[in-house]
Structures are given as structure tokens and as C-alpha cells.
C-alpha positions, 0 to 999 in steps of 0.5 A, spaced: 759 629 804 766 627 800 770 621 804 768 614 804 769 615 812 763 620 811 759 616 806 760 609 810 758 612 816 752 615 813 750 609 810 750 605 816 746 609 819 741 609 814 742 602 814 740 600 821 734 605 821 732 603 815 732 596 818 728 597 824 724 603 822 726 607 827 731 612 829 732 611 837 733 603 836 738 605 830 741 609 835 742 603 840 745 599 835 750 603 833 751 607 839 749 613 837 743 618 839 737 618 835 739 625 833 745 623 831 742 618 826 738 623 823 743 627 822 746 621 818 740 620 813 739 627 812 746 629 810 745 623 804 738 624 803 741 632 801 748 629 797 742 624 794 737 630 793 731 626 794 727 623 801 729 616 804 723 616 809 717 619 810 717 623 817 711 623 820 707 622 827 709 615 829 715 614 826 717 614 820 717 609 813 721 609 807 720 611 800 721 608 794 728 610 793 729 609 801 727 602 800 731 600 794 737 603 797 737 599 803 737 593 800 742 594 796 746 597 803 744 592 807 747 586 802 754 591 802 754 592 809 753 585 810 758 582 806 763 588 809 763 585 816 762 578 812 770 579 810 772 584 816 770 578 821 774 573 817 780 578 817 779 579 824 779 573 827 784 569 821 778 564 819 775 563 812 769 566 811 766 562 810 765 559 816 759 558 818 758 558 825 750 554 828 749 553 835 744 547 838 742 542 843 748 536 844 742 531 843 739 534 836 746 535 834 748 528 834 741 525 833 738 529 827 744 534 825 750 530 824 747 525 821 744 529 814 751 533 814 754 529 809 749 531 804 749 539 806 757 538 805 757 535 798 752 540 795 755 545 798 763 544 799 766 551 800 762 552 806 765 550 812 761 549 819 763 549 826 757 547 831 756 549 838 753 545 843 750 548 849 744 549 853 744 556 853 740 561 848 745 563 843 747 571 842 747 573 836 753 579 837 759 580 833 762 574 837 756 570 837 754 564 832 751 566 825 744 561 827 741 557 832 737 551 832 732 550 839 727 548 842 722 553 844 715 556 843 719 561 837 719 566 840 725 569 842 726 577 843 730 580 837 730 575 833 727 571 827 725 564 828 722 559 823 718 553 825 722 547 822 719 540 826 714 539 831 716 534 836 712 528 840 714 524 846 714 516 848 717 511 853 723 507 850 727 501 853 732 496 850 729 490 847 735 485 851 732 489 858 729 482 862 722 482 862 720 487 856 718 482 854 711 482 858 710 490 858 703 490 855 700 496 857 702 503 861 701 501 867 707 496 865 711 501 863 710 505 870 713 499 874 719 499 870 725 503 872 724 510 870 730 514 867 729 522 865 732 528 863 731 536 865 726 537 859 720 542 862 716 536 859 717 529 862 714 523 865 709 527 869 705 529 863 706 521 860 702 519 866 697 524 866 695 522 857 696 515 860 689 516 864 694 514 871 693 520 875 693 515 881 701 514 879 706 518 880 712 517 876 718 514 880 724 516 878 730 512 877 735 515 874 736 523 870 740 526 866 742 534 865 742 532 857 736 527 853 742 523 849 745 521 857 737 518 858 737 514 852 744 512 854 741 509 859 735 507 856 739 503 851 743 500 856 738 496 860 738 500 866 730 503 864 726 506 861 726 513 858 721 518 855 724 520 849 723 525 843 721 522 837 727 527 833 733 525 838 730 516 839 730 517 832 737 513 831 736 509 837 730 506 834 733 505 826 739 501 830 734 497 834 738 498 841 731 502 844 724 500 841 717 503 843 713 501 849 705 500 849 702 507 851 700 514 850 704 519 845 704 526 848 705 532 842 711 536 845 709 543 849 715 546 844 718 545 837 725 546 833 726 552 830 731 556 826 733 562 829 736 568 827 739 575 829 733 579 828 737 586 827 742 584 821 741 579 815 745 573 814 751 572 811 750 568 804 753 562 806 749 562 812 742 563 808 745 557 805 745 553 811 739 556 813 735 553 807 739 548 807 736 546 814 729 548 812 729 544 806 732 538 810 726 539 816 721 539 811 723 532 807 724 529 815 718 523 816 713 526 821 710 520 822 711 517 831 715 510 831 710 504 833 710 501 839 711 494 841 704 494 842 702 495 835 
């Protein structure tokens, strides 16, 4: 093994089966058969003149010096594609790419933004809006940030907020005045959005199982519910992460009822089959940081 062409194939390889610590699943990455990969690692175990990976029946493990060589290959490598991608597609490579929900984007995202590019004044971002689940390919984003239960195959996630729903309606919307109770709230207008947890779940915390939710108006996205909402054409059952907004400027305030613990949180998630570039683990704990500084505390109602 005397080229580069050589050391890098067998590095990557290396790489790969030492981040999954597996050598079919390596193989599937890099399109190669497991022996193939193998190959690979023996080949630079024989130029290194020591193991890498124990071998034994139920796969293998690396050694001491396997480990200290994958961290330094997995940081190289990653930085190399770091700078191809950037060559390849004629953009910085700094750029930071971040898929999300539109309704968290313009409710929780945008607004702490000014403090990440002030701190962090190289890095540029471009935020992706979309209901579809992110896919972390080599054309897809650097992370995401969804709502979910935190598990999502082959990928990392990192718990960020928990969530909780109440019904919302604008202050100017005639006859809010006399909303005094949860049955009050069920006689209005009801405004919903396609979240798998909605009004339904609201009526049944509330103790109104005798009700059905008479629903008015729905919205693909939550932010086009709270538009509405705020608009005095209802009242909508809001997330606390998204109302947020809506609640400081006074265009929506609480009403009188249950507040339901969301089904799923907001997480951060990652490809779980390669490292993050820097300036993606920048953002990434950026995010964290910000998340763990937000108030969890629910907004009180009119009620209160």
C-alpha cells in the first residue's frame, strides 16, 4: 500500500467499520461487500504492523490503537468532504444547512437567530422548511429539528424541549369576554391544524367527553391555525413553542381550560453514520444551549 489513492480507500474503509462496528454495514455505505472491507482494514493493519479490531464471534471491537486512529480519520475525513462539497457545489463551506417545521422556524427559531450570528459571524445558515422527514445523504441537510417521539432510524436525536397545548383566541374576538370555563371554549369557533394531537385530546383532559369538537376551520400547518386565531375567526389549540410569539405581542392570550402535555417533543437530530462538520457541531450546540435557556413554564390563562 504505497499511494494515497490506496491509503485513502483503505482509511475510509477503516472509518466506516469502525464507526458502525461492522463490516457489512460499512460495506452498504461505501458500496462494497463486507469482504471487500476487510480487505481494506487488513491491508492497513499489515502497513501499521498492529490490529485494529479484535475479531471475534459476534463481530468485531477495535483496540486501543484502532480507536485512536478513528477518531483522528473520522475528524480528517469529515473535514475532506467538508471542502469537496463546498468545491463541488461552488458554496462556502461554512454553510450550515438546518431542516424544520415552518411553524417552529418563524416562532422559535428566527427569533434567537441574531443572537447565534453575532457570536458566530462566519458560519452561515440556510434554513429548510418542510413536513417531510429530513434525509441525511450527501444532498440532504447537515441536521434537523422535529417534533417527534426521538427515535428516527439511523439517526442520532437530542431531546431539546418538551411541548404542551392550550385553546388560544384573540382578545378583540366579540364575546371573549364572557369565556369563563371549558365549555365556553367548546361553543366557540374552533380553528385546527393536521398535528396528530389536537382538539379531541383537549376535550377529553377537559372532562367533556359528552362533546365533540366542532370543527371550523383546519390548516395543513399550525402557524396558518394561529393566523386565524389571531384574526378573530376562533379559537385554536396551540402549542406553547409556536403561541409563544402570538401571546408576548397580545394578538392571542390563554383561555380557561386543561393544558395537555404534547404526545411528542422537539429534537435535534443528526446522521447517525457520520460526524458533523464544525460548523454544524457549532450550531448543534448552539441550539442545545438555547433550548435549555427557553422558559418552560405555560402561559396562564384568562382565567387565572
Amino acid at each position: 500500500m504505497g499511494t494515497r489513492a490506496e491509503w485513502l480507500s483503505a482509511l475510509a474503509a477503516f472509518e466506516s467499520a469502525a464507526r458502525h462496528q461492522n463490516f457489512a454495514h460499512a460495506g452498504d455505505e461505501l458500496h462494497l461487500t463486507a469482504s471487500a472491507v476487510s480487505h481494506h482494514v487488513r491491508k492497513l493493519e499489515a502497513r501499521l504492523g498492529l490490529p485494529l479490531f479484535q475479531r471475534h464471534a459476534r463481530g468485531v471491537s477495535l483496540t486501543a490503537a484502532g480507536r485512536q486512529l478513528a477518531d483522528v480519520a473520522s475528524s480528517s475525513l469529515a473535514a475532506l468532504d467538508d471542502v469537496l462539497r463546498g468545491l463541488r457545489t461552488g458554496q462556502d463551506h461554512d454553510v450550515v444547512r438546518v431542516a424544520t417545521l415552518h411553524s417552529f422556524a418563524c416562532a422559535w427559531l428566527i427569533p434567537r437567530l441574531s443572537a447565534f450570528a453575532e457570536a458566530h459571524s462566519g458560519i452561515r445558515l440556510s434554513i429548510e422548511t418542510g413536513f417531510a422527514l429530513a434525509r441525511f445523504d450527501d444532498s440532504g441537510p447537515d441536521l434537523a429539528i422535529r417534533l417527534g417521539s426521538g427515535h428516527w432510524p439511523g439517526a442520532q436525536a437530542t431531546l431539546l424541549m418538551h411541548e404542551q397545548l392550550f385553546a388560544v383566541a384573540s382578545p378583540a374576538m366579540p364575546g371573549i369576554g364572557a369565556v369563563a370555563t371549558a365549555r365556553d371554549v367548546a361553543a366557540l369557533p374552533l380553528i385546527a391544524d393536521n398535528a396528530h394531537q389536537g382538539w379531541p385530546d383537549w376535550f377529553r383532559a377537559a372532562g367533556m367527553l359528552d362533546l365533540r369538537p366542532d370543527e371550523r376551520l383546519r390548516f395543513t400547518d399550525s402557524t396558518g391555525a394561529l393566523e386565524a386565531a389571531a384574526g378573530g375567526l376562533g379559537a385554536a389549540l396551540a402549542r406553547q413553542r409556536i403561541v409563544t410569539p402570538f401571546l408576548a405581542s397580545g394578538r392571542l392570550l390563554r383561555l380557561p381550560g386543561p393544558c395537555v402535555d404534547g404526545r411528542w417533543s422537539y429534537h435535534l437530530v443528526q446522521p447517525g453514520h457520520r460526524r458533523l462538520r464544525p460548523a454544524a457541531r457549532v450550531f448543534a450546540e448552539w441550539v442545545i444551549d438555547a433550548a435549555r435557556g427557553t422558559d418552560t413554564a405555560p402561559a396562564k390563562s384568562s382565567a387565572d
